[in-house]
N, C-alpha and C positions, 0 to 999 in steps of 0.2 A: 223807372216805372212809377206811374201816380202810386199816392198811398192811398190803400183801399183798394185798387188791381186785380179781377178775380183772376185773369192768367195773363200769360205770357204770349207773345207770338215766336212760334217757329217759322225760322228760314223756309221755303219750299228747297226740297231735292232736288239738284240735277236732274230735269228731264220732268221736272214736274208742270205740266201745261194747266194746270187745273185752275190756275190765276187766283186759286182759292188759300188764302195762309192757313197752316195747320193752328190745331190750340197745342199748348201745353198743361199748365197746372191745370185748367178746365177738365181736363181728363177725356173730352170726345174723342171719338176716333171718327178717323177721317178716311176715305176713299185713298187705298196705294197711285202713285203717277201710274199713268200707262205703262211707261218702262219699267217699273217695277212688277207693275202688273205680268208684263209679258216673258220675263224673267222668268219669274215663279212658277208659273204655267208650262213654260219648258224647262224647266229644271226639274216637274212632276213628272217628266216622264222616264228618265233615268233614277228619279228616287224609286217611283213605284217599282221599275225591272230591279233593284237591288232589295226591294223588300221581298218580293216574289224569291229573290233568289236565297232571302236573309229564311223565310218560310220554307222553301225547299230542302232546310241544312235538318231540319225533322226527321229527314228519310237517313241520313250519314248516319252509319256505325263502322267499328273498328274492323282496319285490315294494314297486310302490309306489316311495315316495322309497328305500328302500334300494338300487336299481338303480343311484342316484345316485351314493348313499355309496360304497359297495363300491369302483366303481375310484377315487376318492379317496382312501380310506385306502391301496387298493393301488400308489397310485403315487406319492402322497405325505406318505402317514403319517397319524397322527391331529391331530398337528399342522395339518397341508395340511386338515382337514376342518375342524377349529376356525377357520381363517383364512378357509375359503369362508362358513361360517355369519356369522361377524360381519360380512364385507366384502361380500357377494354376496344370502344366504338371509334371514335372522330376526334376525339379532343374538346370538343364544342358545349363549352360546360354554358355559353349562355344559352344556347342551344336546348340542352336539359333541362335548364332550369321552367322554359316558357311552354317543354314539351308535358313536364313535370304539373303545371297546373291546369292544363285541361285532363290530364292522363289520371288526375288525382278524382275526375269526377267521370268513373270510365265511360258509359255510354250517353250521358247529358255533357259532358266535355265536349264530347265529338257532334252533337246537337246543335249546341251554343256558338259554336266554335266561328262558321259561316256570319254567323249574324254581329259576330263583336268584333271580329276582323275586321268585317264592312263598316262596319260602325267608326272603325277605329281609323280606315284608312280614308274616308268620307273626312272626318274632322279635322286631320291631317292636313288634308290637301286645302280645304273651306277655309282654314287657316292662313295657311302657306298662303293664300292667292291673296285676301286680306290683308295679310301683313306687308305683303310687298308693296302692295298699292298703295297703302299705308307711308311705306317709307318712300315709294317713289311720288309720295304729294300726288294721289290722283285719285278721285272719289266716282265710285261707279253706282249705280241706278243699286238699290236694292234688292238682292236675290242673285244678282248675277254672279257675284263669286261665289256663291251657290251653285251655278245652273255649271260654271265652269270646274268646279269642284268634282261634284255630282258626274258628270259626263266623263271627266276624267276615271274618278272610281270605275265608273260600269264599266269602262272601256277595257281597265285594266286587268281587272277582275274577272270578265266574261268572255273580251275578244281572244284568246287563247286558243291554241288549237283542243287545250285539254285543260278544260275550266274546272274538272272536276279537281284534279292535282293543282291547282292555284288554288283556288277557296275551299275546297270542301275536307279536302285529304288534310288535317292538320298537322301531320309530320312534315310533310313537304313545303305547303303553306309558312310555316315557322320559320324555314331556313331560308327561302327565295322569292315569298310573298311579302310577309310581314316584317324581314330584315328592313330591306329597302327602305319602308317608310317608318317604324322605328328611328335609321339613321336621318331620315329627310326631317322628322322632330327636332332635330338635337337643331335644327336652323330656327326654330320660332321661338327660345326664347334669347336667340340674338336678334332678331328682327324687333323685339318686342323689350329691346333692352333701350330705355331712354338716362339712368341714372348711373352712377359710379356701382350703388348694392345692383343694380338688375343686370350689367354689364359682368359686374362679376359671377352672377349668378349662371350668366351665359356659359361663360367659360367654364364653371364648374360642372355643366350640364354636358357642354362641350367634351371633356376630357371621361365623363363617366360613360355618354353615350359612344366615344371611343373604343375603349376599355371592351365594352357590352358589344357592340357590332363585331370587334377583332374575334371575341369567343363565340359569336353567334354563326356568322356566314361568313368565308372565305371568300365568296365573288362579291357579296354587299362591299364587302372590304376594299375589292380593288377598284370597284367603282367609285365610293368613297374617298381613296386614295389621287384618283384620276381630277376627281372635280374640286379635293381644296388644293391641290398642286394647282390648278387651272384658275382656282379663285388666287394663289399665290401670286400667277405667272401675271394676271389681266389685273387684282382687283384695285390698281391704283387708277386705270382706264372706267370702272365701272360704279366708284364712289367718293366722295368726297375726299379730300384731302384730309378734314378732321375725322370722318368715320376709317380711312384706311389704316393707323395703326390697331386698331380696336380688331377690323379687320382679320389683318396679320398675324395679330396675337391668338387668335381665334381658332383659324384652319390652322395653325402651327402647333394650336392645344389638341386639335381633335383628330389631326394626323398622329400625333405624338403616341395620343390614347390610341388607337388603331393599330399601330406598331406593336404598342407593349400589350395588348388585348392578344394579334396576330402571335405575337413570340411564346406567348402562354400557352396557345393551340397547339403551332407546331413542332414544340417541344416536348408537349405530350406524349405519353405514352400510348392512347387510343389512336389518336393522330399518327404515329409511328406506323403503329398495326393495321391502319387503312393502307396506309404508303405501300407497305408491305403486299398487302392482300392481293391489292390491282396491278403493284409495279408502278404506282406514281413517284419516283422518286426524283429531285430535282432534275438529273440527267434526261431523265426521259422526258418530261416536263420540255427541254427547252433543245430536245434533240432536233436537227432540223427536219425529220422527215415529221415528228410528231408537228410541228411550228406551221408548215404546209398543211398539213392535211385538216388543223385546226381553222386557220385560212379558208380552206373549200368548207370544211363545215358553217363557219362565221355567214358565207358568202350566203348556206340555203340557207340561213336564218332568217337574213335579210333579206333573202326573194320571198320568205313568207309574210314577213311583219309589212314587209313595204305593197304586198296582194292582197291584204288584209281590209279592204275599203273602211268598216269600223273607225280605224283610227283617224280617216277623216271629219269625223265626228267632234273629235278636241280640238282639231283644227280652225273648226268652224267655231267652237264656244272659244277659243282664244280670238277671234274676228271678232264678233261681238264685244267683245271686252274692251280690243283695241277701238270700235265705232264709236260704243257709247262713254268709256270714261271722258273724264274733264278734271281739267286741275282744280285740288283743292283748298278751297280757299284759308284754312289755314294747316299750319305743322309747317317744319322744315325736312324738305326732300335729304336726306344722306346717299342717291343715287343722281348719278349724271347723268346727263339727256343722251340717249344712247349713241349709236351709229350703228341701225340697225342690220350692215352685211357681216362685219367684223363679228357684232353680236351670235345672229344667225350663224357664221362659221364656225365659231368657238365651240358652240351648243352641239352642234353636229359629231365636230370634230370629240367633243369627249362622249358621244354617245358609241360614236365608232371604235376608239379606242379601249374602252371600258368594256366595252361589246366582246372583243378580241381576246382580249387581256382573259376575262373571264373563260372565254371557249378555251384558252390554251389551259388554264388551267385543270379547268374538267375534262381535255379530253381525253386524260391518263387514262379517268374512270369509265367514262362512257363510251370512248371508242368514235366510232360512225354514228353510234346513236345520241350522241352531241344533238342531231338536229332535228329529232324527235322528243327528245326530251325536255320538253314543253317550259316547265318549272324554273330549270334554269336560268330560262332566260330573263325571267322577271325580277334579277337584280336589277338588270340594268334598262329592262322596258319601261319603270317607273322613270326613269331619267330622260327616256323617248321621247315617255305622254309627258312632262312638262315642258320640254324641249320643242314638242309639236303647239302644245298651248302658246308658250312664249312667243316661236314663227307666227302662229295667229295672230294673236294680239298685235306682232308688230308690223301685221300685213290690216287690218285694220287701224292699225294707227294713222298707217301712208294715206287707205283711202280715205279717212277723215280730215288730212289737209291740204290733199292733193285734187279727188275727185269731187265732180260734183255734185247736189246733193241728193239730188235724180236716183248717182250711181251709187252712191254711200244705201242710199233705201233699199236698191237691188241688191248689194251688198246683204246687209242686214236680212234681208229674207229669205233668198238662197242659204246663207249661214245657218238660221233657226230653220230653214227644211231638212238642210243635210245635217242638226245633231237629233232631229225628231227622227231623221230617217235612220243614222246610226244605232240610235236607240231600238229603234222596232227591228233592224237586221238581227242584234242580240237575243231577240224572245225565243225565234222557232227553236234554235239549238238550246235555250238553256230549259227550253218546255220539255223535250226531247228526252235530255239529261235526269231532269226531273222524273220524266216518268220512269226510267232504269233505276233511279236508284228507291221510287218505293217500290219498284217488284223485287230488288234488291235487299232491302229493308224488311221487307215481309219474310221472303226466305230465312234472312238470316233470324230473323226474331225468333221462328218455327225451330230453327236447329239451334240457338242457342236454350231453348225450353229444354228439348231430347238430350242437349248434352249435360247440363246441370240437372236434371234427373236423374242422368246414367251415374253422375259422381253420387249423386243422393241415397244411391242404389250400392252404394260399394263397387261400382266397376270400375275397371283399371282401365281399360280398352274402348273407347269409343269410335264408333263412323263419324265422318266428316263430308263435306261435301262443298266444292268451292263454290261461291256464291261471289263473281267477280263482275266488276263494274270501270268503264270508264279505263279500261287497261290497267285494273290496280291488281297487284301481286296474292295470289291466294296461295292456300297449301296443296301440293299435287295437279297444279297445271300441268301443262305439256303432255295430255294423257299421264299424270302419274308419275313422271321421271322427275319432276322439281319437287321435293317436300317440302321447302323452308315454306313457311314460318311453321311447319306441323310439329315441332317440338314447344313454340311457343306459344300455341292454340289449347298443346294440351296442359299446360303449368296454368296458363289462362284458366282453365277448366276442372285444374287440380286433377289430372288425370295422370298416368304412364306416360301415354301416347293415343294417339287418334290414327285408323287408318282411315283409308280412301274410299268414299263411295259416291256414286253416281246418282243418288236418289234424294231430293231434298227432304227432311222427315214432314 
């Protein structure tokens, strides 16, 4: 560059028609490429449904096991819950520990909860999609591992049969929401490891987030299990010769963690006591009649999630991805150029298996209601929607060298109709939701005033009244024959006991 130079020229972006060079040091800003442009603009319409949905989490207050939590943390800290969960509950001390800090700030916990989840599992994935491309040498228009991010989240988060138990409910959420992508973390700082310190840095990451998912969630775990077995079995097919020891070393550290995370669980003494409670105990676990009948359960899962149109939604933002990336011009790729059926199989096949794995283990607990019970399934649906991105992407990769350019355009805009259309499917039902849980919210606010007065008052004895949402567990459902949680509504309330009443105050 001359001396005296007031700035620099930037490269244009892939896709950038503008024929215009950006500045640099100059500091103007300049017009985004079209592709960028058009990115954005559909990626706004899955950010806006998760802010709506991130607003919505306003109306959430405590039910369910949380009634439990609450005076626990408030009497004895997060600690005192960690110590009930491992000696008393599930074993799941990491569990406790994450239930432990929204529980710590009782009814803005359960507020905030919605919106930093999403936040959390947005960033995740915006990552995740980034850093692959990153490592697979291929630079995509701006925004769009966004708009694939983004689409992913809402999909995951909302297309459920029971969105409120996935995002809103944070005891549930913790175990089978926010496991999954927790563990999906523990792969960005190997993706993002170029040096000897950041590589070890991986693997330290590696063996901690092991460790933490084994005490977190039992099915996170055997999904987990399923896919660095699978990176074991493939990853000399999937990356370089110099990146596959690094590899190896890797899914070997994070399985390891896993194990000895899993053996702390079920060694447990609350752990025991669940086994006990339901009858899950290994035998019955892998009895064949329980093995079948988890089988027929697996099967309605997956006549739901595959009727689910929504999910063609990440389908179409992985299309997109695969049209418009282009190699990039510099970095060294550490992934081989794939072979996209072998690929597509692999993906499947651990989705299927993982899938499985997990029903048989839950359905000591659940029974038949395996396949209603929504929540569980999102250990492993997180593994779906990326599973379903990756088949995009590499069903737009095809058309981009195969079809012509005619068809690549039809491509592309069909793809960005069906993730806007996906998106707008998601609204009516979570407007819906929305609006049960402020008439929900109202109620409850009104009776918790009447109950904390009644303590204020010296009474021992309070009315209650269920105030239930979204199929969540109240005290004296079933007309009055289920009490649970009414002993811990009233320790909540610093009461006796609460009975039953039919009239909201």
């Amino acid at each position: 560059m001359a001396v005296g130079a007031s700035h620099t020229t930037v490269p244009r972006e892939p896709g950038d028609s503008s024929g215009k060079p950006g500045r640099g040091g100059g500091g103007r800003w300049r017009l985004p490429s079209p592709l960028t442009a058009f990115a954005l603009v559909l990626a706004a319409l899955p950010l806006a449904l998760l802010a709506a949905a991130a607003w919505l989490g306003r109306h959430v207050r405590p039910s369910a096991d949380e009634w439990c939590f609450l005076p626990v943390v408030r009497d004895q800290g997060i600690g005192g819950l960690i110590g009930k969960f491992y000696v008393t509950d599930n074993g799941r001390v990491g569990n406790g520990l994450l239930v432990g800090l929204y529980a710590r700030f009782p009814v803005a916990g359960h507020q905030w909860y919605a919106a930093l989840s999403a936040l959390l599992v947005l960033a995740v994935l915006w990552a995740l999609v980034a850093l692959v491309l990153r490592r697979a040498r291929q630079s995509p228009p701006r925004g769009l591992p966004l708009l694939v991010a983004a689409t992913a989240t809402a999909v995951f988060l909302l297309a459920t049969p029971n969105t409120y138990k996935t995002l809103y409910w944070p005891a549930g959420s913790v175990s089978h929401t926010v496991a999954p992508v927790l563990a999906c973390s523990a792969v960005l700082p190997a993706l993002a490891a170029v040096t000897r310190r950041g590589r070890a840095a991986a693997l330290a990451a590696a063996a901690v987030a092991g460790v933490f998912t084994g005490t977190l969630s039992e099915e996170t775990s055997v999904v987990a299990l399923v896919v660095l077995g699978g990176l074991l079995l493939l990853g000399r097919r999937l990356v370089t010769d110099r990146a596959w020891p690094f590899l190896r070393t890797w899914a070997l550290t994070g399985a390891v963690g896993i194990v000895a995370g899993t053996a702390v669980l079920v060694t447990s003494p609350g752990s025991r006591h669940r086994r006990e409670r339901f009858g899950a105990g290994t035998t019955s676990i892998l009895a064949p009649d329980s093995l079948i009948a988890a089988a027929r359960g697996f099967a309605g899962i997956v006549e739901t999630v595959l009727t689910t149109w929504q999910y063609g939604g990440v389908v179409a933002a992985g299309v997109l991805l695969g049209l418009l990336v282009r190699p990039a011009r510099t970095g060294t790729a550490v992934l081989r150029p794939c072979r996209p059926l072998p690929l597509a199989c692999a993906g499947l096949l651990a989705v299927l298996v993982s899938g499985y794995l997990c029903t048989v283990i839950t359905y000591p607990v659940f029974g038949p209601r395996v396949v209603t019970a929504a929540r569980t399934w999102n250990d492993y649906l997180l593994l779906y929607i990326l599973v379903l991105a990756g088949l995009g992407a590499l069903l737009g990769r095809a058309l981009r060298r195969r079809a012509a350019r005619s068809w690549t355009v039809t491509a592309a805009a069909t793809a960005a109709a069906l993730c806007a259309a996906s998106t707008a499917g998601l609204a009516p039902p979570l407007h819906r939701l929305g609006q049960d849980m402020r008439v929900r919210a109202g109620q409850w606010d009104r009776q918790d005033a009447s109950l904390r007065a009644a303590a204020a008052r010296g009474a021992e004895v309070a009315p209650y009244t269920p105030t239930p949402v979204a199929g969540m567990l109240e005290p004296f459902r079933g007309g009055g024959r289920l009490p649970w949680p009414a002993r811990c509504v009233a320790e909540y309330y610093r009461l006796d006991a609460v009975t039953r009443s039919t009239r909201v105050p």
